[in-house]
mmCIF file of the N, C-alpha and C atoms, coordinates in Angstrom:
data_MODEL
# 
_entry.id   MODEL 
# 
loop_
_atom_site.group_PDB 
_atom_site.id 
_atom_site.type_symbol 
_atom_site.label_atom_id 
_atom_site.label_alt_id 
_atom_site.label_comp_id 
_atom_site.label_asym_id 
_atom_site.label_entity_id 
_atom_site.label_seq_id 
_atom_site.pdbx_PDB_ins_code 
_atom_site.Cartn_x 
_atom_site.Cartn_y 
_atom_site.Cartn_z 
_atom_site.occupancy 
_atom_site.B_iso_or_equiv 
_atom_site.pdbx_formal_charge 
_atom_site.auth_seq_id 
_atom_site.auth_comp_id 
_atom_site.auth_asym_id 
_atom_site.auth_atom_id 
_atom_site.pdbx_PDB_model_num 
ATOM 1   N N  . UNK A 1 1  ? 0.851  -1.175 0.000  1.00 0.00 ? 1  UNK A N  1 
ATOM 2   C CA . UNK A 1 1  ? 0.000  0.000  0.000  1.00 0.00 ? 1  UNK A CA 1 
ATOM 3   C C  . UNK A 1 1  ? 0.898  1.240  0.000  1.00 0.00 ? 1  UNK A C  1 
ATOM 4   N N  . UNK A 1 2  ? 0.677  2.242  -0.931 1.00 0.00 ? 2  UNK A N  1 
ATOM 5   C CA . UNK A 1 2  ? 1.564  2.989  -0.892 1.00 0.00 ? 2  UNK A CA 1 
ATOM 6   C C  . UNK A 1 2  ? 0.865  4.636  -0.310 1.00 0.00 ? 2  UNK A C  1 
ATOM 7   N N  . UNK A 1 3  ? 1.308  5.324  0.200  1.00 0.00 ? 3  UNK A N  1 
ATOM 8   C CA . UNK A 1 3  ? 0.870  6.698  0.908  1.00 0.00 ? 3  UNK A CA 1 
ATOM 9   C C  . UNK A 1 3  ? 1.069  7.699  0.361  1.00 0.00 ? 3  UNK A C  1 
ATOM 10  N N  . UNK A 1 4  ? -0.012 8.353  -0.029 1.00 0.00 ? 4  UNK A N  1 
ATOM 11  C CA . UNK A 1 4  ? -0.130 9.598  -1.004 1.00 0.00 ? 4  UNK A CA 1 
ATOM 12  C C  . UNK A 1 4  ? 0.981  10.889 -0.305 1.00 0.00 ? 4  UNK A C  1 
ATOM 13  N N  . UNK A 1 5  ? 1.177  11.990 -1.308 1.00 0.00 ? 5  UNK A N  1 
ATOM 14  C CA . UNK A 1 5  ? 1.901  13.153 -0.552 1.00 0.00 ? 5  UNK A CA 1 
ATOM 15  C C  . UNK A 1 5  ? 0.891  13.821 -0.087 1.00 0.00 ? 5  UNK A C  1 
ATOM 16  N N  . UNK A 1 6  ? 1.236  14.387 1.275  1.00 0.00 ? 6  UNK A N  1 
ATOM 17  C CA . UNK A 1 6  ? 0.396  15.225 1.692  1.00 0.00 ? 6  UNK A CA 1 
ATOM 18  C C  . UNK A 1 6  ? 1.062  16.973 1.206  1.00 0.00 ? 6  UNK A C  1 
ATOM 19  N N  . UNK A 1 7  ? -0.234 17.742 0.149  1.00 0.00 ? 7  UNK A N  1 
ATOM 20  C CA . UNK A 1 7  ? 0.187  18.339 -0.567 1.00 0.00 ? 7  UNK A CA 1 
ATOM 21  C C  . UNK A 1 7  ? 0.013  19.447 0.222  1.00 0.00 ? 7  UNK A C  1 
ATOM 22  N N  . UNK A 1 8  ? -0.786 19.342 1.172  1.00 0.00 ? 8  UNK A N  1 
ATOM 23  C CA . UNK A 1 8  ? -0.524 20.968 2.583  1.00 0.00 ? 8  UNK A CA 1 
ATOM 24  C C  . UNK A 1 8  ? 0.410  21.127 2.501  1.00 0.00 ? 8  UNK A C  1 
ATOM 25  N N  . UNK A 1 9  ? 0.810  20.316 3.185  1.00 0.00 ? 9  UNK A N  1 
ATOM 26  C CA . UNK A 1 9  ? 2.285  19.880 3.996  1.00 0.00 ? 9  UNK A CA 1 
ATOM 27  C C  . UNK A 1 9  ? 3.742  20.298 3.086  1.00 0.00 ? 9  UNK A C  1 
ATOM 28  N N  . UNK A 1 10 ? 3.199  19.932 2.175  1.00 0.00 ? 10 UNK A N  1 
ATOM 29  C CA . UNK A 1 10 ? 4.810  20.013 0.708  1.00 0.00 ? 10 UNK A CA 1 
ATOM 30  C C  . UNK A 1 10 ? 4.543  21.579 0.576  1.00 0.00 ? 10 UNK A C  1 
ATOM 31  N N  . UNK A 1 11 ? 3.437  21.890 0.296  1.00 0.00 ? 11 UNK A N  1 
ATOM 32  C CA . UNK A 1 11 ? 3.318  23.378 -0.279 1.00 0.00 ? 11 UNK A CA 1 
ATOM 33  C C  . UNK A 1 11 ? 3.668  24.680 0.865  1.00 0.00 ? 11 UNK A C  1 
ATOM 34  N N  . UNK A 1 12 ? 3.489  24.071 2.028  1.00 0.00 ? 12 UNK A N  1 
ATOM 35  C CA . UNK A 1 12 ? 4.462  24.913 3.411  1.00 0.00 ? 12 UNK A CA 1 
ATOM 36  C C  . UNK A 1 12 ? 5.801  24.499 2.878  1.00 0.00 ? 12 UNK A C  1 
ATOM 37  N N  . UNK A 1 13 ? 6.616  22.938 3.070  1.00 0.00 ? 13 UNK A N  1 
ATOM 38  C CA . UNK A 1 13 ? 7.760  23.526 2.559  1.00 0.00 ? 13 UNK A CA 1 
ATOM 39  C C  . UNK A 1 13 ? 8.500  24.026 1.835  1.00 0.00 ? 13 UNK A C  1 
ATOM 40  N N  . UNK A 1 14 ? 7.834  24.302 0.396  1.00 0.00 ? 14 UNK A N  1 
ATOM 41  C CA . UNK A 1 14 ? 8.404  24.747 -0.553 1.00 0.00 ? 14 UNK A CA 1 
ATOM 42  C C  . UNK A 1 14 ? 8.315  26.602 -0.137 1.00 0.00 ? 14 UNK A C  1 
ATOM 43  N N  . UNK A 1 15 ? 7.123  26.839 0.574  1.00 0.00 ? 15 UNK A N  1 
ATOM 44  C CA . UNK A 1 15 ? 7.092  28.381 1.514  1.00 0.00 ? 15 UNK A CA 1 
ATOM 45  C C  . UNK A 1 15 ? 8.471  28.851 2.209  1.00 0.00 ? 15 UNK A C  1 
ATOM 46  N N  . UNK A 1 16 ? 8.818  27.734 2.827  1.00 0.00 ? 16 UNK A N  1 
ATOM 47  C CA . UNK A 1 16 ? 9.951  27.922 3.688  1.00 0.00 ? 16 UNK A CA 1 
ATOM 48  C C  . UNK A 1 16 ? 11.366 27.522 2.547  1.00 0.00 ? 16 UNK A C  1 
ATOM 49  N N  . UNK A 1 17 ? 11.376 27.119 1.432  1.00 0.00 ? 17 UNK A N  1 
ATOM 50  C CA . UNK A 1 17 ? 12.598 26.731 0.977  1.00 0.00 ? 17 UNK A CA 1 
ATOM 51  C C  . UNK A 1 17 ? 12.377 28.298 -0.081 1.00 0.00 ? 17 UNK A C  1 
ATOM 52  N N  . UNK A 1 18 ? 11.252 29.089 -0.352 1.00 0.00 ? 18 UNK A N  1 
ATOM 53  C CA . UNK A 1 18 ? 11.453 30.195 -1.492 1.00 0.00 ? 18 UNK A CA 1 
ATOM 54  C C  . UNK A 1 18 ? 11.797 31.470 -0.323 1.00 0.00 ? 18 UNK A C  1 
ATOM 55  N N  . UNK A 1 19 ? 11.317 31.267 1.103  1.00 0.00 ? 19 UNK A N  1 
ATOM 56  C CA . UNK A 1 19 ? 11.817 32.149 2.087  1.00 0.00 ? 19 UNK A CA 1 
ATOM 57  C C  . UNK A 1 19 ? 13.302 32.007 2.440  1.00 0.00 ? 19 UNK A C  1 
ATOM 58  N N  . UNK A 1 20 ? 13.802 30.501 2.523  1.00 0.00 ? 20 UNK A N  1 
ATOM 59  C CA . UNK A 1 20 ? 15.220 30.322 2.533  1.00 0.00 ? 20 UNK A CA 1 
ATOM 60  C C  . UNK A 1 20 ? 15.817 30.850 1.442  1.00 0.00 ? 20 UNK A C  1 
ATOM 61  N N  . UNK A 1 21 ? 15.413 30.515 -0.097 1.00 0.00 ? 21 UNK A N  1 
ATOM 62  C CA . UNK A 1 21 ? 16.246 31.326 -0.754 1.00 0.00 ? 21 UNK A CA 1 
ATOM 63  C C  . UNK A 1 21 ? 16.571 32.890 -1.153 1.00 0.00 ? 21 UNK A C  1 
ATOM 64  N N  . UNK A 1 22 ? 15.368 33.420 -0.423 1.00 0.00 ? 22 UNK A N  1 
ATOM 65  C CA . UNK A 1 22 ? 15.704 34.695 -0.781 1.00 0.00 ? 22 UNK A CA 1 
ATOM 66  C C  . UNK A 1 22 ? 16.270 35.718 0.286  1.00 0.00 ? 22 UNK A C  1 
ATOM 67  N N  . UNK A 1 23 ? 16.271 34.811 1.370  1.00 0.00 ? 23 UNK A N  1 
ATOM 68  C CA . UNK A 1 23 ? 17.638 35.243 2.436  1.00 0.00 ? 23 UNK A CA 1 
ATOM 69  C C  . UNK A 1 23 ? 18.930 35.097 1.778  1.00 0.00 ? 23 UNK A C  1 
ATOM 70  N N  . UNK A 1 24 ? 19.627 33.836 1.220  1.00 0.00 ? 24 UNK A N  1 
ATOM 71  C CA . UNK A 1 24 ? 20.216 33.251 1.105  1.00 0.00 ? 24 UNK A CA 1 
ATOM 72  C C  . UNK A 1 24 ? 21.050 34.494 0.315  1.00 0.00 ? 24 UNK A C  1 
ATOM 73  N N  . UNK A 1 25 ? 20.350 35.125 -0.513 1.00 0.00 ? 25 UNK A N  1 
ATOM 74  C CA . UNK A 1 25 ? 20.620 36.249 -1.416 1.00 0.00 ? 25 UNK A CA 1 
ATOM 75  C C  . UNK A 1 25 ? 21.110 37.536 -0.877 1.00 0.00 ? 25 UNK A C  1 
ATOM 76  N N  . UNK A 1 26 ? 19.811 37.500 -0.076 1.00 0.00 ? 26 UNK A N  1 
ATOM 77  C CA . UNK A 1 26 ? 19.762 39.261 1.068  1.00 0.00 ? 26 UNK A CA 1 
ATOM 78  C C  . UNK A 1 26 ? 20.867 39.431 1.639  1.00 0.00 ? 26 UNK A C  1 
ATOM 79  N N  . UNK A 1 27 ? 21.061 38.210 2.818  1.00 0.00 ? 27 UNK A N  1 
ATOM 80  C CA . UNK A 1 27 ? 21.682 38.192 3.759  1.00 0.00 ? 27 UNK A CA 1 
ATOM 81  C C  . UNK A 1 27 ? 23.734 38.586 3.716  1.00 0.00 ? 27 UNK A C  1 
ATOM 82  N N  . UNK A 1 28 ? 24.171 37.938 2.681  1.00 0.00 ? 28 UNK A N  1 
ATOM 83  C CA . UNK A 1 28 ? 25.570 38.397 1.732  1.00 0.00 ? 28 UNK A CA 1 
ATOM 84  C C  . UNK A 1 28 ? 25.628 39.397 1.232  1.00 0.00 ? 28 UNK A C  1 
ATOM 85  N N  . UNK A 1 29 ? 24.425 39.766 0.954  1.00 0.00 ? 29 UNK A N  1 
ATOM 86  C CA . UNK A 1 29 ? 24.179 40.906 0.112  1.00 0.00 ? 29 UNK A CA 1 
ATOM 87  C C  . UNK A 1 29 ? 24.541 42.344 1.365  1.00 0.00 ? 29 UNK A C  1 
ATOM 88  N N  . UNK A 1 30 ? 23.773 42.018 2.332  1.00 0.00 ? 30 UNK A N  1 
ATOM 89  C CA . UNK A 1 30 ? 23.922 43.109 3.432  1.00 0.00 ? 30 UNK A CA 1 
ATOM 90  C C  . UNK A 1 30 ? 25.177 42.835 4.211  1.00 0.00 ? 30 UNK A C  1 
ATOM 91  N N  . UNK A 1 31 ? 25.643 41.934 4.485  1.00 0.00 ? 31 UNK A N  1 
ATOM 92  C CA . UNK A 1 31 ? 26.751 41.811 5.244  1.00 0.00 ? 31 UNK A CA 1 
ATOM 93  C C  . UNK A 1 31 ? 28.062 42.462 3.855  1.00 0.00 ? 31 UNK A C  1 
ATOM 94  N N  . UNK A 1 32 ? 27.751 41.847 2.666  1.00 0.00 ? 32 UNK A N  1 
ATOM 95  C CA . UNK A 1 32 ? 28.718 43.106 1.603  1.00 0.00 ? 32 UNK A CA 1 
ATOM 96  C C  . UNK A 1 32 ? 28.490 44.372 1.719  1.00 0.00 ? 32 UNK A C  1 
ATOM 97  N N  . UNK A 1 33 ? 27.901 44.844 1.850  1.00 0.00 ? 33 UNK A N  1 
ATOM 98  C CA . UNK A 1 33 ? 27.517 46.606 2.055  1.00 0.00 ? 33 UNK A CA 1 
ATOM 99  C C  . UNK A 1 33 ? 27.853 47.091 3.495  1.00 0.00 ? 33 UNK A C  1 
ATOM 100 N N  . UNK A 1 34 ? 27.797 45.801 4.667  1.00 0.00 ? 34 UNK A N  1 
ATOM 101 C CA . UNK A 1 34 ? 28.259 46.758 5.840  1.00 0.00 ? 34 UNK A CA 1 
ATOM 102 C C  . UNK A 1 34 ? 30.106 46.483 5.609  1.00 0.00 ? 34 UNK A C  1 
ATOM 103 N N  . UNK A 1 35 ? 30.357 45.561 5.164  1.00 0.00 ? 35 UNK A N  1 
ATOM 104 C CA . UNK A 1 35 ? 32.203 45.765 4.942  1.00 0.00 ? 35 UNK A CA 1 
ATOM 105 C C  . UNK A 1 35 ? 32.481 46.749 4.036  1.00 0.00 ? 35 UNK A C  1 
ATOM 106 N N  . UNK A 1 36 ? 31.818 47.255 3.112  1.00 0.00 ? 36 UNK A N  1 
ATOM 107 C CA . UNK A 1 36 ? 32.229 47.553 2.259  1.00 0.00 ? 36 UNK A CA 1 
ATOM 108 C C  . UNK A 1 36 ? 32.129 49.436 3.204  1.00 0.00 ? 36 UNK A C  1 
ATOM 109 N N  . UNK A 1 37 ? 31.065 49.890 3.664  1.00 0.00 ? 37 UNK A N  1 
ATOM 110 C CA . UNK A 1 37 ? 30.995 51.144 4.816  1.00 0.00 ? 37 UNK A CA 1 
ATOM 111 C C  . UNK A 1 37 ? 31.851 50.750 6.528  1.00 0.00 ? 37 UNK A C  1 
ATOM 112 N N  . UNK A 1 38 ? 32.506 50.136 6.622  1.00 0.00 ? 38 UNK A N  1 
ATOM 113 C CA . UNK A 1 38 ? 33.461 50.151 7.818  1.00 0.00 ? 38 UNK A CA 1 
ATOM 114 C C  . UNK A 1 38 ? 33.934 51.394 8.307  1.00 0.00 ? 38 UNK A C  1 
ATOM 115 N N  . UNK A 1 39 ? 33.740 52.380 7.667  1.00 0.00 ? 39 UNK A N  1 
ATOM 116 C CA . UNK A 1 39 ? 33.415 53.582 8.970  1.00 0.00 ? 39 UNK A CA 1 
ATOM 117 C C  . UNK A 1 39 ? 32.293 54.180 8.833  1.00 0.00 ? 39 UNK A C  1 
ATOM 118 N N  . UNK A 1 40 ? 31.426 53.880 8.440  1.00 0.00 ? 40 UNK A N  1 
ATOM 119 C CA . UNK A 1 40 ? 30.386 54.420 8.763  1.00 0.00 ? 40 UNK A CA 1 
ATOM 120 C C  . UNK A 1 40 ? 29.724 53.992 9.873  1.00 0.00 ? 40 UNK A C  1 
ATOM 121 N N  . UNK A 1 41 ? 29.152 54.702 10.790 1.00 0.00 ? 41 UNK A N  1 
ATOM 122 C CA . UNK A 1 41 ? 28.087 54.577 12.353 1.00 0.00 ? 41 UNK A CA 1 
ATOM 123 C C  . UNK A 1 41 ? 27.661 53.744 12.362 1.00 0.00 ? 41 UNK A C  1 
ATOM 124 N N  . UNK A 1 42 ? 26.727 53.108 11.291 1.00 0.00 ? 42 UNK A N  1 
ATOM 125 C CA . UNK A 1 42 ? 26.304 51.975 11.665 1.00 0.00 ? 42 UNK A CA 1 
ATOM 126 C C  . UNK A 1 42 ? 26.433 50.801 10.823 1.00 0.00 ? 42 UNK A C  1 
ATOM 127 N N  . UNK A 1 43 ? 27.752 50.391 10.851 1.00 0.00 ? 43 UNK A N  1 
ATOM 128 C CA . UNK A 1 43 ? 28.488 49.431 10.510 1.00 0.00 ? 43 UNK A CA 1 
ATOM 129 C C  . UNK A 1 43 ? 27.963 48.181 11.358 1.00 0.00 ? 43 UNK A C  1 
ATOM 130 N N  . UNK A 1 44 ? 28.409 48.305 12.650 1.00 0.00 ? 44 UNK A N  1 
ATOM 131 C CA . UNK A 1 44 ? 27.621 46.849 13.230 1.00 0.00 ? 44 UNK A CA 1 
ATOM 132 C C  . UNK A 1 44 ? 26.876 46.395 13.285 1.00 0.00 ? 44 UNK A C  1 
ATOM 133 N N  . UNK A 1 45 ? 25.468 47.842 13.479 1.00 0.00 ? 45 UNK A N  1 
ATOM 134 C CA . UNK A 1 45 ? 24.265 47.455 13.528 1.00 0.00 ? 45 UNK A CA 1 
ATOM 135 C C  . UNK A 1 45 ? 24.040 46.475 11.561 1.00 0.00 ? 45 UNK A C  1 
ATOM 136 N N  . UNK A 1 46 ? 24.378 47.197 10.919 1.00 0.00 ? 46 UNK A N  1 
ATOM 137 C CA . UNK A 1 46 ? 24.053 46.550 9.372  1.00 0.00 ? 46 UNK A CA 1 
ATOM 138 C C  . UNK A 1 46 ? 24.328 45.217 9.611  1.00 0.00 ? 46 UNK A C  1 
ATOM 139 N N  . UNK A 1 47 ? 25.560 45.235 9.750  1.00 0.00 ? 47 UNK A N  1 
ATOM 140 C CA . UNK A 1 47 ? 26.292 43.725 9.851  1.00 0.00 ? 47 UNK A CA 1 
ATOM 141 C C  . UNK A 1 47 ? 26.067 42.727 10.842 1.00 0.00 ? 47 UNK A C  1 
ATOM 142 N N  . UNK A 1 48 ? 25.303 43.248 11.871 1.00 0.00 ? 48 UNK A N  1 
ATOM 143 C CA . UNK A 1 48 ? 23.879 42.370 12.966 1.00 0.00 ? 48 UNK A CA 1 
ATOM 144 C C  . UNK A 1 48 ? 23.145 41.862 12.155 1.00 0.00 ? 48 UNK A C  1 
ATOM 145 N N  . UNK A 1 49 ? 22.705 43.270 11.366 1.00 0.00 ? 49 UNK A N  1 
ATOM 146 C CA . UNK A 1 49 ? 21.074 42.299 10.711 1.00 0.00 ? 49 UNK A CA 1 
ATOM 147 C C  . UNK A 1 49 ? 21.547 41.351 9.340  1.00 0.00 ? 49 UNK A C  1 
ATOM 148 N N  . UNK A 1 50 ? 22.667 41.368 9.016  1.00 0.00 ? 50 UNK A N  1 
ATOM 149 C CA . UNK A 1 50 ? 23.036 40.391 7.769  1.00 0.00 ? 50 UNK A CA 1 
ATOM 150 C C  . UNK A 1 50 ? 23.205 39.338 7.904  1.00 0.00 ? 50 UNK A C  1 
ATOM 151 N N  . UNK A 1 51 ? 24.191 39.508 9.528  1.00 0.00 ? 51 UNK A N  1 
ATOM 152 C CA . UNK A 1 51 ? 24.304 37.766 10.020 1.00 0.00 ? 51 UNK A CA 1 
ATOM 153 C C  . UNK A 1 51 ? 22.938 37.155 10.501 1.00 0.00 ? 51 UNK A C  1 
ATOM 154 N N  . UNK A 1 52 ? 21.905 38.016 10.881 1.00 0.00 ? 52 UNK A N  1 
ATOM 155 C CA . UNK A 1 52 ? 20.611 37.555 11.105 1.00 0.00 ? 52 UNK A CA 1 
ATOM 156 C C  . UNK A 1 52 ? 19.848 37.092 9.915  1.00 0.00 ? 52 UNK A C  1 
ATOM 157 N N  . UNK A 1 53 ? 20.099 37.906 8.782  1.00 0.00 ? 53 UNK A N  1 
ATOM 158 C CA . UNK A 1 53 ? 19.390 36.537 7.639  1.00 0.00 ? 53 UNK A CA 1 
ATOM 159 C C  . UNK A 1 53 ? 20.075 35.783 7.391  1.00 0.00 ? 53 UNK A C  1 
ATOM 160 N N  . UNK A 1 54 ? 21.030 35.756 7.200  1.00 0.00 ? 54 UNK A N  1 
ATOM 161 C CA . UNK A 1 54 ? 22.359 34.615 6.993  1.00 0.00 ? 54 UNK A CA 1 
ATOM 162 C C  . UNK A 1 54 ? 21.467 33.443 7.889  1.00 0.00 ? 54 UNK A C  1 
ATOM 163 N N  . UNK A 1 55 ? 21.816 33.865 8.800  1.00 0.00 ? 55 UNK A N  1 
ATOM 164 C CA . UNK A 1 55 ? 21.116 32.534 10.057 1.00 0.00 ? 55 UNK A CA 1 
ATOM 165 C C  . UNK A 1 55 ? 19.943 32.364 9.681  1.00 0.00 ? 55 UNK A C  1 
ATOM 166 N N  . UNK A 1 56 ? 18.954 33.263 9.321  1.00 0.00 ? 56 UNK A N  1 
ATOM 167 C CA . UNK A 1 56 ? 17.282 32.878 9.059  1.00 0.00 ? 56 UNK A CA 1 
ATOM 168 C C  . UNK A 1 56 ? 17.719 32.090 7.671  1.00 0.00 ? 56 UNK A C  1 
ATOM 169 N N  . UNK A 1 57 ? 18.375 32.348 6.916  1.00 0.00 ? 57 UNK A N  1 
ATOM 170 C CA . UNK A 1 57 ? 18.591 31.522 5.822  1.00 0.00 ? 57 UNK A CA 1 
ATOM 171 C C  . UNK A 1 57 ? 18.545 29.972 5.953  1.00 0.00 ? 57 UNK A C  1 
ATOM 172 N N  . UNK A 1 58 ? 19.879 29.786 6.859  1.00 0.00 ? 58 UNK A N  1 
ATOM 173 C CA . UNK A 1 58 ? 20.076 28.239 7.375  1.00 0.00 ? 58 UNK A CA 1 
ATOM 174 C C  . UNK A 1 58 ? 18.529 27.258 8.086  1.00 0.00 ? 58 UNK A C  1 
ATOM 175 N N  . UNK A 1 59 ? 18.479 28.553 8.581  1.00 0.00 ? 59 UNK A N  1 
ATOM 176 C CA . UNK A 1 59 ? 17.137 27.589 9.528  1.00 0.00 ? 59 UNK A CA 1 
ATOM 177 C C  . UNK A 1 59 ? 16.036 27.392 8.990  1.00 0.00 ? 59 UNK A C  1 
ATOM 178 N N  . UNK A 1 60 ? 15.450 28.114 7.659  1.00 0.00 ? 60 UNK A N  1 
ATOM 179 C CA . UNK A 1 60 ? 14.561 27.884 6.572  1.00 0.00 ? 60 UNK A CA 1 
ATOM 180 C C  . UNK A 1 60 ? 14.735 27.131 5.884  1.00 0.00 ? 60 UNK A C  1 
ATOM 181 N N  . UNK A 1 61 ? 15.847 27.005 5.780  1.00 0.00 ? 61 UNK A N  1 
ATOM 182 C CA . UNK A 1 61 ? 16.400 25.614 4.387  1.00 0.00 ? 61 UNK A CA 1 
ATOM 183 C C  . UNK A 1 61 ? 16.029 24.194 5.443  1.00 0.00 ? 61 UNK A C  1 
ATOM 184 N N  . UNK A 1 62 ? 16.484 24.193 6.294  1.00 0.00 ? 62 UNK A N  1 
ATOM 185 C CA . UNK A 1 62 ? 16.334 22.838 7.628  1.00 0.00 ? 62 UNK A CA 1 
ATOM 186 C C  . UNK A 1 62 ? 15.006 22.670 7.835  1.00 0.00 ? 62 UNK A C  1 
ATOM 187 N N  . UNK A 1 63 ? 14.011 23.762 8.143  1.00 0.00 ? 63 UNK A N  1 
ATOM 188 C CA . UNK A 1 63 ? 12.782 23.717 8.363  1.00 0.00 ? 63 UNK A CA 1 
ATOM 189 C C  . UNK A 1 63 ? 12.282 23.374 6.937  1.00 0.00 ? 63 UNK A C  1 
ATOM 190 N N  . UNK A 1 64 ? 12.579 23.863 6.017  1.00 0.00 ? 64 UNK A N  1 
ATOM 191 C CA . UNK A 1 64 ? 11.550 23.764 4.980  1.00 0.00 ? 64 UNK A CA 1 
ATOM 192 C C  . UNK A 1 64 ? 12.091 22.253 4.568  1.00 0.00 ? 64 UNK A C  1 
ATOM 193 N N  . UNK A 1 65 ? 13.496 21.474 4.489  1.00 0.00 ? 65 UNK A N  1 
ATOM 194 C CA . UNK A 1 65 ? 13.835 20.326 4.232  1.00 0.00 ? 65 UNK A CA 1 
ATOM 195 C C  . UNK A 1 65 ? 12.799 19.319 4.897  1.00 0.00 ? 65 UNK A C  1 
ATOM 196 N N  . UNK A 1 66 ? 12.775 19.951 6.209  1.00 0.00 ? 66 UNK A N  1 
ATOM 197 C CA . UNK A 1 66 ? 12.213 18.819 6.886  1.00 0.00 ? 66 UNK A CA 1 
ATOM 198 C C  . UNK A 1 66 ? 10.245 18.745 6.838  1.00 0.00 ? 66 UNK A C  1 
ATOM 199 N N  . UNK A 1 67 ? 9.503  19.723 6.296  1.00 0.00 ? 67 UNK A N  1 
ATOM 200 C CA . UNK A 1 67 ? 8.470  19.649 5.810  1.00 0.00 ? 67 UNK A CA 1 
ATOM 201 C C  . UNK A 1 67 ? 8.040  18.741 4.588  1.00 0.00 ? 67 UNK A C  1 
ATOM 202 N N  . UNK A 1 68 ? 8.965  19.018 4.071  1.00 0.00 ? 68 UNK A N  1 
ATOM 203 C CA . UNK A 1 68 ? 9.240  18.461 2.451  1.00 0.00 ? 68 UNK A CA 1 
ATOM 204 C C  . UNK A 1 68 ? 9.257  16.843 2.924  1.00 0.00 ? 68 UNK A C  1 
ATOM 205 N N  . UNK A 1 69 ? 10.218 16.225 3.260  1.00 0.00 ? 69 UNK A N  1 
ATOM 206 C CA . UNK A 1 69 ? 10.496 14.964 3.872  1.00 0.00 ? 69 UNK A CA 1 
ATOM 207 C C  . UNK A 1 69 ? 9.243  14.566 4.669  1.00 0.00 ? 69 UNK A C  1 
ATOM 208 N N  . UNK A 1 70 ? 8.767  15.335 5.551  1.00 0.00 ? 70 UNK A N  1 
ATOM 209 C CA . UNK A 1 70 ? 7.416  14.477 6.423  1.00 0.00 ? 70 UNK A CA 1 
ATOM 210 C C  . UNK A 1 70 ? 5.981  14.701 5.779  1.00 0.00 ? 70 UNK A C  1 
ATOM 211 N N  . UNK A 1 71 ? 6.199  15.589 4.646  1.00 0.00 ? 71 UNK A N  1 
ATOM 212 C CA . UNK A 1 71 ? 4.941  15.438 3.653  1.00 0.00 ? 71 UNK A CA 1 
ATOM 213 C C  . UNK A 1 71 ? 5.055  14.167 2.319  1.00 0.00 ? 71 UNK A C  1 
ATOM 214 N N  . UNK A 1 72 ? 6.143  13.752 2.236  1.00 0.00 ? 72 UNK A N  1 
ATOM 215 C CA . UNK A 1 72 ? 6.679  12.523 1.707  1.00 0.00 ? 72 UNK A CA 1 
ATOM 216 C C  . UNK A 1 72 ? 6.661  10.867 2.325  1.00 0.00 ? 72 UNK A C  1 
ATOM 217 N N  . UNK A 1 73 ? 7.403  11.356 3.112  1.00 0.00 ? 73 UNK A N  1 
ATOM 218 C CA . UNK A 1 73 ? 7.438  9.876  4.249  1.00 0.00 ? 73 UNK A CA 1 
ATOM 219 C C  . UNK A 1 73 ? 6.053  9.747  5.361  1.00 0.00 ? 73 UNK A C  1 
# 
């Protein structure tokens, strides 16, 4: 007997894998612009929020992997 995909389920993770990729983009993208202003004021703060999509990146790709997989299995 074989078990259908549950297509809720897939269509959240593919939510979370088009949210992972467009961190994936942002996130380099902003951490290049705060190196690239290293004296400017708010250098750290930029380069806070870059490593913060950077990281939201990772954890969307994991989350959305693992939606994908338990709407499968």
């Amino acid at each position: 007997m074989t078990k259908k995909t549950d297509k809720e389920l897939l269509s959240k993770g593919l939510r979370f894998m088009f949210g992972s990729l467009l961190c994936m983009f942002a996130g380099p993208t902003v951490i290049h612009s705060a190196f690239k202003n290293q004296q400017h004021p708010l250098y750290m703060p930029v380069l806070i929020i870059g490593l913060l999509i950077a990281a939201a990146a990772i954890f969307l790709a994991f989350k959305g992997i693992r939606k994908i997989m338990d709407s499968i299995f």
